[in-house]
C-alpha positions in Angstrom: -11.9 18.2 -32.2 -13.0 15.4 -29.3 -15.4 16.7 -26.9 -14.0 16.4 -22.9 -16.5 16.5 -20.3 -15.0 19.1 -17.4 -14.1 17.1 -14.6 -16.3 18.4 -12.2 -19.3 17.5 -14.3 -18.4 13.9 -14.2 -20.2 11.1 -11.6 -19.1 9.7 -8.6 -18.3 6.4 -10.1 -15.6 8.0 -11.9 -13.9 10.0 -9.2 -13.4 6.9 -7.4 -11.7 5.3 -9.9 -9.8 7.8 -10.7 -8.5 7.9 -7.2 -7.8 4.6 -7.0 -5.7 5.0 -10.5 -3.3 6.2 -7.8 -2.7 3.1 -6.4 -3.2 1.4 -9.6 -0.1 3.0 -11.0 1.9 2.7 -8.1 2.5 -0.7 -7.9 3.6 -0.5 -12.2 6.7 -2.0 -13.7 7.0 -3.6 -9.8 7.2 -7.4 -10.1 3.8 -8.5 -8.7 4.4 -11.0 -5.4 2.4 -13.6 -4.2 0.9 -12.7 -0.8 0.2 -14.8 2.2 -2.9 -16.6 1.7 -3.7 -15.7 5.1 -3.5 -12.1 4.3 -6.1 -12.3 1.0 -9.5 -11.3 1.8 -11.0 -11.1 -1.4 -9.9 -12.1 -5.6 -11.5 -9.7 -7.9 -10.5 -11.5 -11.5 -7.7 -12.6 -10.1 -6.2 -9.2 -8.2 -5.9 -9.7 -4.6 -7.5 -7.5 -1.9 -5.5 -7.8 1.3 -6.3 -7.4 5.0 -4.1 -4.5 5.2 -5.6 -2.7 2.8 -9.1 -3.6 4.9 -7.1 -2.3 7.7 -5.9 0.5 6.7 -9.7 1.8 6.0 -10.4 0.6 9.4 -7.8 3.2 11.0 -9.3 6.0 9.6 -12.9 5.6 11.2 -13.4 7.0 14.3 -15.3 5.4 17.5 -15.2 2.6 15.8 -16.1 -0.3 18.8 -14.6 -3.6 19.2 -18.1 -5.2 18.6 -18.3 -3.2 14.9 -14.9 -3.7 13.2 -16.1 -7.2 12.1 -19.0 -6.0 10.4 -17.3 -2.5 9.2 -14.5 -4.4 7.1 -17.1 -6.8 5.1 -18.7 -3.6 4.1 -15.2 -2.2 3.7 -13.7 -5.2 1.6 -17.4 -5.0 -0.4 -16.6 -1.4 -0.9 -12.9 -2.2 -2.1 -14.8 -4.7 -4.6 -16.7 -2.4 -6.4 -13.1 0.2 -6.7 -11.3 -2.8 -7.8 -13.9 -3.1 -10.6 -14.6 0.3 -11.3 -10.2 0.4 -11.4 -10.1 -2.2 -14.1 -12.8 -0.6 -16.3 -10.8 3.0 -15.8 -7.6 0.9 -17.3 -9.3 -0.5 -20.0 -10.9 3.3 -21.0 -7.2 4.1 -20.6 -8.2 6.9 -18.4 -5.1 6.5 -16.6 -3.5 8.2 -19.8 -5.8 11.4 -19.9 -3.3 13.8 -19.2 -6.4 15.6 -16.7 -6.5 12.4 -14.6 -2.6 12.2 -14.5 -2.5 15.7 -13.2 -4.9 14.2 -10.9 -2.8 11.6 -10.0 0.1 13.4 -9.4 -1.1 16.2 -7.1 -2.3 13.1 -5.0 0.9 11.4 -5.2 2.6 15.0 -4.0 -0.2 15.5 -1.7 0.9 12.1 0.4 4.6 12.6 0.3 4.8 16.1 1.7 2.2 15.0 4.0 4.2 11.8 5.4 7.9 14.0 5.8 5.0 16.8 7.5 4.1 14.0 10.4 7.7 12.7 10.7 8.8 16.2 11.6 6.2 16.4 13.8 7.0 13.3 15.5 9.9 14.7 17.0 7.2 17.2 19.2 8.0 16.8 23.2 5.0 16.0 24.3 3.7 18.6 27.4 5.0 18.0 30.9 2.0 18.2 33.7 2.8 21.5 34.3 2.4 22.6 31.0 -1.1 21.2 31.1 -2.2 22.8 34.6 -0.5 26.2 33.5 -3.0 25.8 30.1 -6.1 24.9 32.3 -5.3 27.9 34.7 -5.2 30.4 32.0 -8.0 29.1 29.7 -11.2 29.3 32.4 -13.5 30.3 29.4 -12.9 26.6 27.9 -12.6 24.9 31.4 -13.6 25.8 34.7 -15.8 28.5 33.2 -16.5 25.7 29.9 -20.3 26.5 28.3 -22.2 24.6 25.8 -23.9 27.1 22.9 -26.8 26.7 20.6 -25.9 28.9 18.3 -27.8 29.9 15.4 -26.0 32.0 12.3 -27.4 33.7 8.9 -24.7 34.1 6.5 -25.4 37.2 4.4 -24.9 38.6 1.1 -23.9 42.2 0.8 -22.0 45.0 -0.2 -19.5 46.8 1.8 -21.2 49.9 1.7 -24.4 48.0 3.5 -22.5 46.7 6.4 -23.4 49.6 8.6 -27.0 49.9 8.0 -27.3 46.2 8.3 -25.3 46.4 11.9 -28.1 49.0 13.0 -31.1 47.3 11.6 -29.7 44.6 13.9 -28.9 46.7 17.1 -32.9 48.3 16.6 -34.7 44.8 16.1 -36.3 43.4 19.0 -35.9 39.7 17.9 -34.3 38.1 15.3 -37.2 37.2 14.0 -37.5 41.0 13.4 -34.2 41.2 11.4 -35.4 38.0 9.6 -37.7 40.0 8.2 -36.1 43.4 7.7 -33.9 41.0 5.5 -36.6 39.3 3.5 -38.1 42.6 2.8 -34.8 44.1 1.6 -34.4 41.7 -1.0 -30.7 40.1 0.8 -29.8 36.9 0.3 -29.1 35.2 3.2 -29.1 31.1 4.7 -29.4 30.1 8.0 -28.0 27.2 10.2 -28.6 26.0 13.4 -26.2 24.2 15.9 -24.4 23.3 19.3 -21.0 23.3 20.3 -18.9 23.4 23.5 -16.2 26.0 24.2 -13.3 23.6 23.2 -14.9 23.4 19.8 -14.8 27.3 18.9 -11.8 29.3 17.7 -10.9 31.7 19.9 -12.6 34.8 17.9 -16.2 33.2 18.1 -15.1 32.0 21.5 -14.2 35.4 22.7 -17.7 36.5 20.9 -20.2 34.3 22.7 -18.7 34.8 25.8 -19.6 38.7 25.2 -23.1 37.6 24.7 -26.3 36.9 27.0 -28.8 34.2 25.3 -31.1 35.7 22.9 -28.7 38.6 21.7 -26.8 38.3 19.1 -23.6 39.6 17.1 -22.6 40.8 13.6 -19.3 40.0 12.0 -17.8 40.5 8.3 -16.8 38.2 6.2 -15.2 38.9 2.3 -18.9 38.2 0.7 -21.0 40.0 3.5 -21.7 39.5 7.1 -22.7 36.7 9.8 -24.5 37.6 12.2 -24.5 34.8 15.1 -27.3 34.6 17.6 -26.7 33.0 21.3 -30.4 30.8 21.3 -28.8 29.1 24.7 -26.2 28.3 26.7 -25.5 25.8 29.7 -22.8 25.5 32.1 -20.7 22.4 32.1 -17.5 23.2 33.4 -14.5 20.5 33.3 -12.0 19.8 35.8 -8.4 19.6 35.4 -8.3 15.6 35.3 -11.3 15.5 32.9 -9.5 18.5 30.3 -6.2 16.3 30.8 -6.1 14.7 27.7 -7.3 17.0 25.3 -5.2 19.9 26.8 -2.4 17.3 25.8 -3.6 16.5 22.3 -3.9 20.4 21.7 -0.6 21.5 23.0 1.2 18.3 21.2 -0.6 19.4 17.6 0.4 23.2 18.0 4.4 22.1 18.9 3.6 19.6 15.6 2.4 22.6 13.3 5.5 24.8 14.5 7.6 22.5 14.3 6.3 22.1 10.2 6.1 25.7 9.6 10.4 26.0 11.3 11.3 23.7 8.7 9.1 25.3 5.7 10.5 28.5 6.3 14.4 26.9 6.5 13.8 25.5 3.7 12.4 28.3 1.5 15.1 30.2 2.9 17.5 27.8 1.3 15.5 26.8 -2.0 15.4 29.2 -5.1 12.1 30.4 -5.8 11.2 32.2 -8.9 7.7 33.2 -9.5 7.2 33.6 -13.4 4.0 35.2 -15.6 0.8 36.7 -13.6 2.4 35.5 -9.7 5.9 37.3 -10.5 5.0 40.1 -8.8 2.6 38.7 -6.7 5.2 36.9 -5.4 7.5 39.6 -3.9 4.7 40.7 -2.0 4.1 37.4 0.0 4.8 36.8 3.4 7.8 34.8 4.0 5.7 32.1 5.8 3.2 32.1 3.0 1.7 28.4 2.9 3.1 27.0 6.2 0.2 27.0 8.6 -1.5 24.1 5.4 2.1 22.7 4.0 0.9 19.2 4.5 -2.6 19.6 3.1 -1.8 21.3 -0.1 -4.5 20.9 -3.0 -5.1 21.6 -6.3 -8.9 21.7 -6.3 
């Protein structure tokens, strides 16, 4: 019996090629057209790699200045290269036949359809009149007029339900979090710790509505399905934003969250129409789903 390697054991080098087996297989039993010269960057035994394909990388970094997209598509076309090799060595291992990689291949494939008919019903959002925006301002001081920047510091714990409590105490009697540190350590818990900052606009509304309960230095314990977190305000500054200068990302926010309902409206029409049957182990799992089960993520759906 042949031996498999379990995906996730396998390198870098063949992840990448395996994703780009995707586009590989595409473009099969198509009749292959010449493209423009003009739109060739690069021949790689004989394939061409195009500008739109070095463009298309492009789009997707961020920030990216004026003065650095000439030097981030050579190391973008050197980068398609070494895929374009990697591809052609995939082929010839006949990878693209490995019924594992073709699974692979297909949840990817699914992955960008339902994602491209998610962002065209989103593209018929109405964007948010002026009003809209002021009224969101107005009723959001804590992110705005009120806006603070954190440092935030947070231990992620391991424990049982039944320890919850004492650990909640141990924390309300420590004088420091130094103190709980080692009330911790000498417990035996397992725990990690992180450090970082973040303006209000970057929070969700629960750790919002957290830190604005705290004064800097104290700190706060929540539960989680593996333990607890317990979330320590180090610092805080005031940096409030005015209405013209929250303008455009009031807009961005209120445009995404008609997007997502709009996505979710259709997802539940649709399930509504469609016949569903759950077989084996998620038969009766099933029934007891919600009816919008999977909307809020329909267009990032994955198999991993």
């Amino acid at each position: 019996m042949p031996h498999h390697r379990p995906l996730s054991r396998l390198g870098p080098a063949f992840i990448v090629a395996v994703g780009l087996v995707v586009l590989a297989l595409a473009g099969c039993g198509e009749k292959k057209k010449e493209r423009p010269q003009t739109q060739v960057a690069a021949r790689v035994n004989g394939h061409a790699l195009t500008l739109p394909q070095i463009n298309h990388v492009l789009e997707q970094q961020q920030n990216l200045r004026p003065d650095q997209v000439d030097a981030a598509g050579r190391r973008v076309l050197e980068r398609l290269i070494d895929q374009r090799l990697l591809v052609e060595q995939a082929e010839r291992a006949e990878l693209d036949r490995d019924p594992r990689v073709r699974e692979r291949v297909d949840a990817a494939a699914r992955e960008i359809v339902a994602r491209a008919y998610a962002e065209r019903i989103g593209e018929q959002a109405v964007p948010p009149t002026a009003d809209e925006v002021a009224e969101y301002y107005r009723s959001h001081p804590e992110r705005f007029e009120q806006r603070r920047i954190y440092t935030i510091q947070e231990l992620a714990i391991e424990a049982r339900p039944e320890q919850l409590g004492a650990l909640r105490e141990q924390l309300q009697a420590s004088k420091s979090i130094g103190e709980f540190i080692e009330h911790l350590k000498a417990d035996g818990y397992r725990f990690a710790g992180t450090q970082a900052v973040r303006a209000a606009e970057q929070l969700s509304p629960q750790a919002l509505q957290t830190l604005s309960r705290l004064q800097d230095g104290q700190a706060a314990l929540t539960t989680t399905g593996g333990g607890a977190v317990v979330t320590v305000l180090a610092g805080s500054r005031s940096e409030p934003l005015t209405l013209e200068q929250a303008k455009g990302a009031i807009e961005q926010q209120l445009l995404a969250e008609r997007r997502r309902q709009l996505v979710e409206a259709e997802l539940a029409s649709l399930r509504k129409a469609a016949r569903i049957e759950y077989g084996g182990r998620f038969a009766q799992a099933g029934e007891a789903l919600p009816s919008d089960a999977g909307a809020a993520s329909a267009a990032g759906i994955s198999g991993d």
